[in-house]
C-alpha positions in Angstrom: -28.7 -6.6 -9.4 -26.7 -3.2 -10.1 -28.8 -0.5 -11.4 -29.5 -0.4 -14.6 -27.0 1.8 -16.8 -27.7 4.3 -19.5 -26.8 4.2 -22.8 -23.5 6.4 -22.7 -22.4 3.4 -20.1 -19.1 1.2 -20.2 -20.5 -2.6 -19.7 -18.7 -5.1 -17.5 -20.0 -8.6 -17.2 -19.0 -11.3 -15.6 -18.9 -14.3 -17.8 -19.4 -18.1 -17.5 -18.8 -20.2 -20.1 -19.8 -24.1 -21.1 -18.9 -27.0 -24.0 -22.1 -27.4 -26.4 -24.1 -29.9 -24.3 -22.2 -30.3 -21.2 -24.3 -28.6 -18.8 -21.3 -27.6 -16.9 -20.4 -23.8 -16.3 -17.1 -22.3 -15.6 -15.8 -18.6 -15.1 -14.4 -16.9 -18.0 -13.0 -13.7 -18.8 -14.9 -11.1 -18.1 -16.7 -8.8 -21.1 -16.4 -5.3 -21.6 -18.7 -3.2 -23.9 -19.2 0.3 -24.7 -20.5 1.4 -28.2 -21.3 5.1 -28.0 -22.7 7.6 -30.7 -24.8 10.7 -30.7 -28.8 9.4 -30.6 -27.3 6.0 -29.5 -30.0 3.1 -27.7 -28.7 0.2 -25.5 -27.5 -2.6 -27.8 -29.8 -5.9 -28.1 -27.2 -7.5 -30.0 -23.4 -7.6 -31.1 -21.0 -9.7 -33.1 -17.3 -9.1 -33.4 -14.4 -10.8 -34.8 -10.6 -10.8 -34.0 -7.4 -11.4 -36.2 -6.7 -14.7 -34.8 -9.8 -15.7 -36.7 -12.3 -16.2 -33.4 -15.4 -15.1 -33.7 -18.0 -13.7 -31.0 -22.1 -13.1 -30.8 -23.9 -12.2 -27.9 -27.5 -10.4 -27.1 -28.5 -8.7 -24.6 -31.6 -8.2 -22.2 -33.3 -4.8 -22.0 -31.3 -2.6 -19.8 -28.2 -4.7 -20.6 -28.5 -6.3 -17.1 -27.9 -9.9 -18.4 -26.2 -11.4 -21.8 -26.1 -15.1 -23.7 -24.3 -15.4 -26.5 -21.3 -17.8 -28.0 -17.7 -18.0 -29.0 -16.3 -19.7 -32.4 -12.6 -20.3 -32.5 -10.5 -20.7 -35.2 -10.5 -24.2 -35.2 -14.4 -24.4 -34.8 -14.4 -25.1 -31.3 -17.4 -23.6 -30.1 -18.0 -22.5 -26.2 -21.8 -21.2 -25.3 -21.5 -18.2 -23.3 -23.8 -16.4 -20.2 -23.2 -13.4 -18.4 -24.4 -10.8 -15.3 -23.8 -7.2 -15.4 -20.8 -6.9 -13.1 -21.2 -2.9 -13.4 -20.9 -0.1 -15.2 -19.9 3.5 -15.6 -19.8 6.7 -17.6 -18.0 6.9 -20.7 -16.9 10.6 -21.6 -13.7 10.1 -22.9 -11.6 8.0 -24.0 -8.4 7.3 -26.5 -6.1 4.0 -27.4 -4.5 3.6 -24.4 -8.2 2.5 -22.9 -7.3 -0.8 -24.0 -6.0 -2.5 -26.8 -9.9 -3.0 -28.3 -11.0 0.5 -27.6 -11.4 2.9 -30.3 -12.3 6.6 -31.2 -13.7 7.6 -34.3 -14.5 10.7 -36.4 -17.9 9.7 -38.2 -17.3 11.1 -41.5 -20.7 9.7 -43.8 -23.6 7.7 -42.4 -23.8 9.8 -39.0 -22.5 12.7 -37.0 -20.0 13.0 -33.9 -18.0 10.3 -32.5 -18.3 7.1 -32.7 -16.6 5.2 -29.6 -16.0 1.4 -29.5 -14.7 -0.3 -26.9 -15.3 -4.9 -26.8 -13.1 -6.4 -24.9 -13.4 -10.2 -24.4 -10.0 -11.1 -22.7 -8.0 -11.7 -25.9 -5.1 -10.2 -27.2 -5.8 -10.7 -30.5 -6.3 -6.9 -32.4 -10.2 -6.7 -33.6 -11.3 -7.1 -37.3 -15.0 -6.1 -37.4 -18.0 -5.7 -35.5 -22.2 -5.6 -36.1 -24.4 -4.4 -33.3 -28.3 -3.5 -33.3 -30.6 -1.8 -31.0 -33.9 -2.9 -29.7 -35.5 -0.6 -32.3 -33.9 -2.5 -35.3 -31.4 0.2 -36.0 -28.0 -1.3 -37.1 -24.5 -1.3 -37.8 -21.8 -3.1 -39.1 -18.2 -2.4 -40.1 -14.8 -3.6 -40.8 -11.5 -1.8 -39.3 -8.7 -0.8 -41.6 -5.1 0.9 -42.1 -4.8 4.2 -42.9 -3.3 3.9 -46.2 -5.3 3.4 -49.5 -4.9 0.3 -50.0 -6.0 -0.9 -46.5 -2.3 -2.9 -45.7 -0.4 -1.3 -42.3 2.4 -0.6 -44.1 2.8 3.7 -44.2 7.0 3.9 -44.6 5.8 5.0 -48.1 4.1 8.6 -46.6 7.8 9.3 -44.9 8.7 12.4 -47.4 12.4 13.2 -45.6 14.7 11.5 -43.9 17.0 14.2 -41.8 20.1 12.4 -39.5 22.8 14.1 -37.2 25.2 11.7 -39.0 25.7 9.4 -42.0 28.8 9.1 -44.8 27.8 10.8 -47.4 30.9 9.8 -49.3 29.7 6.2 -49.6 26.1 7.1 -50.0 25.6 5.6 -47.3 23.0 8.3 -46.4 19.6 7.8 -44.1 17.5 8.3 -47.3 18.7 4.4 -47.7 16.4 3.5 -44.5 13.1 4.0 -46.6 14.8 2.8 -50.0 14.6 -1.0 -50.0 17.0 -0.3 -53.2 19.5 0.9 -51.3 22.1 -0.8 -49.2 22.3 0.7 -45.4 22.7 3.8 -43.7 25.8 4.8 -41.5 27.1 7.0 -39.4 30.7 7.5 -37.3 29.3 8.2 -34.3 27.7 6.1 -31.8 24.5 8.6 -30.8 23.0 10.1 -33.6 19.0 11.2 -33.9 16.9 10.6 -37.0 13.9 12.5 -37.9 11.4 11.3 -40.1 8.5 13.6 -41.9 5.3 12.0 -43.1 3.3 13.9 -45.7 0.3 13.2 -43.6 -0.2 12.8 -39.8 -0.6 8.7 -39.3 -1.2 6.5 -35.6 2.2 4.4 -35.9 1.3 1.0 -34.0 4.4 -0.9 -34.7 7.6 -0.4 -35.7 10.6 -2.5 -37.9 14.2 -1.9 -37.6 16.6 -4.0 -39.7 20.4 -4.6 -39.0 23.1 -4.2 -42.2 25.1 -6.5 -43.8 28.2 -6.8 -41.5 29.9 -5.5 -38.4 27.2 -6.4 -35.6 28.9 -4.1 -33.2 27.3 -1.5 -35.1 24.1 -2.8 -34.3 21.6 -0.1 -32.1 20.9 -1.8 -29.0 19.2 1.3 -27.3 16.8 4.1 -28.4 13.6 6.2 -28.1 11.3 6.4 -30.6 9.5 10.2 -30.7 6.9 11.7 -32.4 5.3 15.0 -32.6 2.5 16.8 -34.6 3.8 20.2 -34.9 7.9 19.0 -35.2 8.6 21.4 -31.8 6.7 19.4 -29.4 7.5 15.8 -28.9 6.6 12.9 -26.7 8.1 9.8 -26.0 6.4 6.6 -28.1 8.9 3.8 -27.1 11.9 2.8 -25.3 14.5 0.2 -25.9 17.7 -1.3 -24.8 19.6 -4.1 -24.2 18.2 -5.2 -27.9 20.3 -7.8 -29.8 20.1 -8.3 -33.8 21.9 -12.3 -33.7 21.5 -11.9 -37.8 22.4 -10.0 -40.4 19.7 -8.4 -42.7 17.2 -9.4 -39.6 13.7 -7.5 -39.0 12.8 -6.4 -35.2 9.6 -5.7 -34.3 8.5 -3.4 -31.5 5.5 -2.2 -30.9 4.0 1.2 -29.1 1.7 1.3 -26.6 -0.1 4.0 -26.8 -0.3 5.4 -30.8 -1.0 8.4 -32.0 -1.5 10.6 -35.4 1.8 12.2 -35.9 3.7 13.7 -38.8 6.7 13.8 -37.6 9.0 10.7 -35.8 12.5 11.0 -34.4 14.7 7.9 -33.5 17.0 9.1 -31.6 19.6 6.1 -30.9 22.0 6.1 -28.0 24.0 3.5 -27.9 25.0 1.1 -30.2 26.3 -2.7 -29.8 29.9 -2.2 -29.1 31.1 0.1 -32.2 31.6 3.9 -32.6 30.0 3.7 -35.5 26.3 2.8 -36.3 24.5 1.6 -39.1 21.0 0.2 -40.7 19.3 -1.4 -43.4 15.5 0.1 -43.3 13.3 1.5 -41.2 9.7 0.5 -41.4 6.8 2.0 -40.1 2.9 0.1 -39.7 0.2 1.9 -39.1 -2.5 0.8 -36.4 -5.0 -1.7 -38.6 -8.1 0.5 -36.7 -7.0 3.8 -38.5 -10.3 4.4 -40.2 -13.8 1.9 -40.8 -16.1 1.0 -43.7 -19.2 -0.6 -43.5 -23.1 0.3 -43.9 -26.0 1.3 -41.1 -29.7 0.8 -41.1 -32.0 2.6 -39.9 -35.4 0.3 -39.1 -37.4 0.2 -42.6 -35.4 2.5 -44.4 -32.4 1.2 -47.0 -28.5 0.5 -45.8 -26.4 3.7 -45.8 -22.4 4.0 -46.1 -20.6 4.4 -43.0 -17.6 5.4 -42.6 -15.0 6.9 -40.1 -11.4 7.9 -38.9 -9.8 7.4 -35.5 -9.3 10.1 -33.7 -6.0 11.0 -32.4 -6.1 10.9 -28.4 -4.9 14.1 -27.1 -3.1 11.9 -24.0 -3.2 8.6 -23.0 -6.5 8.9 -21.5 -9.2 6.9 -19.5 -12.7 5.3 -20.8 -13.5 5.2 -17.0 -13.9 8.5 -15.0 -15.7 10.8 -13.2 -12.9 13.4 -12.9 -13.3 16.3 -15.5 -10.2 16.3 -18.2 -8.2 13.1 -16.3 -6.2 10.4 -17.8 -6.1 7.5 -15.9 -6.6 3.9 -17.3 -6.5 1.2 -15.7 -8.2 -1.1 -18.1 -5.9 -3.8 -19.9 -3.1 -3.1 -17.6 -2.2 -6.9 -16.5 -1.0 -6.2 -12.6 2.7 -7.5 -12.8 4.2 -4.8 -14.5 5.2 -1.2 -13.2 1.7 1.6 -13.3 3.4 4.4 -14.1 2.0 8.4 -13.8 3.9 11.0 -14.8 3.6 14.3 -13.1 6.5 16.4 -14.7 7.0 17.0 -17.9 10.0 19.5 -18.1 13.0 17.1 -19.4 11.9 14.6 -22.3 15.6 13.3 -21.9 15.2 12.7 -18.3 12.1 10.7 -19.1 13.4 8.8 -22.0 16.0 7.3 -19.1 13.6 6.8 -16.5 11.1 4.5 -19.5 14.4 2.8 -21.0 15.2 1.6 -16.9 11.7 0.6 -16.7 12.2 -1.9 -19.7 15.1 -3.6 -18.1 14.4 -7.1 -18.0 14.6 -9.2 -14.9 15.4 -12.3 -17.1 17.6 -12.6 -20.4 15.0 -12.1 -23.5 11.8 -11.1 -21.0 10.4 -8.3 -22.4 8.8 -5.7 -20.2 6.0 -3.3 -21.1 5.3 -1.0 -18.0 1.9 0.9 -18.4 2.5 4.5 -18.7 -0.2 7.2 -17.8 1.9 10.4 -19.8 -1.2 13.2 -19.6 -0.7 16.6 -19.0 -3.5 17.5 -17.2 -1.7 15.7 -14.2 1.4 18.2 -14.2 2.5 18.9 -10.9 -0.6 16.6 -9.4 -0.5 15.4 -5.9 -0.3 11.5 -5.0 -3.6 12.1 -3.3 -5.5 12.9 -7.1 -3.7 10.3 -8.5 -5.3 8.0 -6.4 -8.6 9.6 -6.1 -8.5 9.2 -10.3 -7.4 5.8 -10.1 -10.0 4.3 -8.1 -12.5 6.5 -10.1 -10.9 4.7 -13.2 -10.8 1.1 -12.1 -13.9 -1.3 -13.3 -13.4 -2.8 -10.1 -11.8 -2.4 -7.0 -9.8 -6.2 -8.0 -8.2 -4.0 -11.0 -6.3 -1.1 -8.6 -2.8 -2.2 -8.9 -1.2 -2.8 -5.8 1.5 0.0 -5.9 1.7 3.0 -8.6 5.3 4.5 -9.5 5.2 8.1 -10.0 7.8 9.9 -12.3 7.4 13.3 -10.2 10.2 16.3 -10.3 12.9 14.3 -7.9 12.7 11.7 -10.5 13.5 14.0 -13.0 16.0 15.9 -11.5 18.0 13.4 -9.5 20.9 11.0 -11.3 19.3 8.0 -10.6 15.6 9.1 -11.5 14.0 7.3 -8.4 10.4 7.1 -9.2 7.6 7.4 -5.9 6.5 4.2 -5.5 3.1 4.5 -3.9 0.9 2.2 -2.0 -2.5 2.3 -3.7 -3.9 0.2 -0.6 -4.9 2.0 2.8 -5.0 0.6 6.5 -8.5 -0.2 6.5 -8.6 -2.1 3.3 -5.6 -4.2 4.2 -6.9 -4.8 8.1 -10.2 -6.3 5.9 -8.4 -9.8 5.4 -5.6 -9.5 7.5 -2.8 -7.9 5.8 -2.4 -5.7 8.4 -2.4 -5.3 12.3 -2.8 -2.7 15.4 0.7 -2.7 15.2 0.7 -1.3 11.6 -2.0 1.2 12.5 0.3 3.9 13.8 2.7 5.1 11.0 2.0 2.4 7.6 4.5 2.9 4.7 2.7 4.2 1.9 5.3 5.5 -0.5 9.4 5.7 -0.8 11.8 6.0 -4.0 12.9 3.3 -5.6 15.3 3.4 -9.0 13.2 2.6 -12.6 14.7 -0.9 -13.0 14.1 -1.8 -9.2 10.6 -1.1 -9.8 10.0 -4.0 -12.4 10.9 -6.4 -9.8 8.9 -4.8 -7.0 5.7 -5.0 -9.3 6.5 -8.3 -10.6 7.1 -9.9 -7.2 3.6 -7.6 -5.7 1.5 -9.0 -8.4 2.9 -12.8 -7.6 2.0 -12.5 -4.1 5.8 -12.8 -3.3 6.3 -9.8 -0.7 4.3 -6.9 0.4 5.4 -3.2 -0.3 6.8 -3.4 3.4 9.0 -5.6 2.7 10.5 -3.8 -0.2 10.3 -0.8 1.4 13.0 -1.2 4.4 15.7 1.0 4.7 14.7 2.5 1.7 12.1 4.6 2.9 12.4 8.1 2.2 8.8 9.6 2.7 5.7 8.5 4.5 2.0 9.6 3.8 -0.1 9.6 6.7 
């Protein structure tokens, strides 16, 4: 059995699960748990539902060194589950880019500090509410929301001014229109043009809507970033897209970011559009993330329910729940191991970057749609390979979770036409000689990094993660630098 965690501990268990009455026990996706507050006690018990209308409860034995629980779906299927503790680490920080179920919150009635809340049961649905109690009785329970007053996701309403490079004014045709369902379209005789959008308050964006006009496809954006900034100087990159394809007029797109944060200030800055020198809209809608801010009540053991409330917290990078390394940002929970790791290191040409995530998007298929996970932090400016993977190991809830490779967007990427990202091999000799994915012969000078372009890295990731190749094999000719 591991050692037994304290209560500022992340939780991963191994789970098994069985049909009511069968007797028979099969893995399932593992269980991660962190609920973390100031005066906090290890849970006994907690309950959580998900949009997609499953429902979870599971207790806990002292320590949190074995669970039981079970899992309703929403068709009423129900699955009794049992779990180890698989282990465990501290939690000192962490923002939304720990996971899709991990949360931050400013506790603003019913307590003091921070609440953070991190369940993670495998699904991808986002996650509705949540109750929890210690072994002392103490409790809580509380339902996640939008930022906006009336709890729907929803915020195009706080966007205060619309400001565009372009549009024909003449027609009215103006980017005003975008957050005007009133209004007709917005256009604009040029096929780059940047739009900023000011919110009257500083909101977490999750997803995003654009919708195409009423004629002339060619004028359709197929490629764009996606901004935002709290300050209007400062900006970092939210999203990335090309290749996109409205086959309708007056359709909705969705896209979603990966990593959200409260900002005031968005800039769309298109770059190409579908065949035109001319672009043009309908709307532009923006949702906020549905965890923005909780209600709910606590108890306290014999004393009456209290309000609770709370705010998310804006992450100040895309930052880890797992590490032992003061001030890093590495997360490697809820990235799926197919997909490019990415770390940037340099952070002196936004425009470079914006490239470098828009080549990282290209599809290997028509219609696939790829989401590489991006690790943008400053505190790893200028960072050698060596403390990224020191950090990333530190990071992982198990050595199984290291992605094979890691692509680093360092200052050749940056500065060279192509961008060639670092690909680096996360796996040494020793490890590999373990099960025999290496020899004496390798022994002597192993590949462990060389460049490879943005949109060549999707397919080396994709093909690692199958099993298809090794890194050697992709790295070939290609090899441009070895680490010893």
């Amino acid at each position: 059995m591991p050692p037994l965690p304290d209560e500022s501990d992340v939780f991963r268990f191994e789970l098994r699960r069985s049909a009511p009455g069968h007797g028979e026990w099969a893995p399932a996706p593992p269980l991660t748990v962190h609920v973390g507050e100031a005066g906090a006690r290890p849970l006994a018990r907690l309950s959580w539902a998900t949009a997609d209308g499953t429902r979870y409860a599971m207790a806990f034995a002292p320590g949190m060194a074995q669970c039981v629980g079970h899992r309703r779906a929403a068709d009423g299927g129900v699955t009794e589950l049992r779990g180890e503790l698989a282990d465990s680490g501290p939690c000192s920080a962490y923002g939304d880019a720990a996971g899709p179920r991990a949360y931050a919150f400013d506790v603003e009635e019913g307590g003091q500090g921070t609440l953070h809340l991190w369940i993670d049961d495998g699904g991808t649905a986002p996650l509705c509410s949540a109750e929890w109690s210690d072994a002392s009785g103490d409790s809580r329970s509380l339902a996640l929301c939008s930022a906006t007053a009336s709890g729907t996701p929803d915020v195009t309403h706080l966007v205060g001014e619309v400001l565009a490079t372009a549009q024909h004014v003449r027609a009215g045709e103006v980017a005003g229109n975008l957050i005007d369902p009133s209004r007709s379209k917005w256009f604009a005789p040029h096929d780059r043009v940047t739009i900023d959008f000011r919110l009257t308050e500083p909101v977490a964006v999750e997803r995003y809507l654009l919708t195409s006009a009423n004629d002339a496809a060619d004028r359709d954006p197929s490629a764009w970033t996606l901004n935002g900034s709290a300050d209007g100087g400062s900006w970092s990159v939210l999203d990335s897209r090309s290749g996109v394809s409205f086959t309708e007029r007056h359709q909705s797109k969705e896209f979603r970011i990966a990593a959200p944060g409260a900002y005031d200030h968005y800039r769309l800055d298109i770059t190409r559009s579908s065949g035109s020198p001319h672009l043009q809209l309908s709307s532009v809608r923006f949702l906020a993330a549905a965890g923005a801010r909780f209600v709910g009540h606590r108890g306290h053991a014999g004393g009456p329910p209290v309000v609770y409330r709370g705010t998310r917290t804006a992450p100040p990078g895309r930052r880890t729940a797992l590490s032992g390394t003061a001030g890093a940002g590495m997360v490697v929970h809820g990235h799926d191991g197919m997909y490019p790791f990415v770390v940037r290191t340099d952070f002196g040409d936004d425009g470079a970057w914006a490239r470098v995530i828009t080549g990282l998007r290209e599809p290997i298929e028509e219609d696939d749609e790829v989401e590489p996970w991006i690790i943008e932090d400053r505190g790893y400016e200028g960072a050698p390979v060596e403390t990224l993977l020191q950090d990333l190991r530190a990071a992982a809830p198990a050595p199984l979770d290291i992605p094979g490779v890691i692509f680093v967007a360092d200052g050749p990427t940056m500065r060279e036409a192509r961008h060639p990202l670092l690909a680096v091999r996360t796996e040494t000799y020793d490890e590999a000689a373990e099960y025999g994915a290496a020899g004496p012969e390798d022994a002597d000078e192993p590949i462990m990094s060389f460049r490879i372009a943005p949109d060549a890295a999707v397919e080396l990731s994709v093909n690692l993660g199958l099993g298809n190749m090794d890194f050697e094999d992709f790295a070939g000719e290609g090899v441009t630098e070895r680490m010893n």
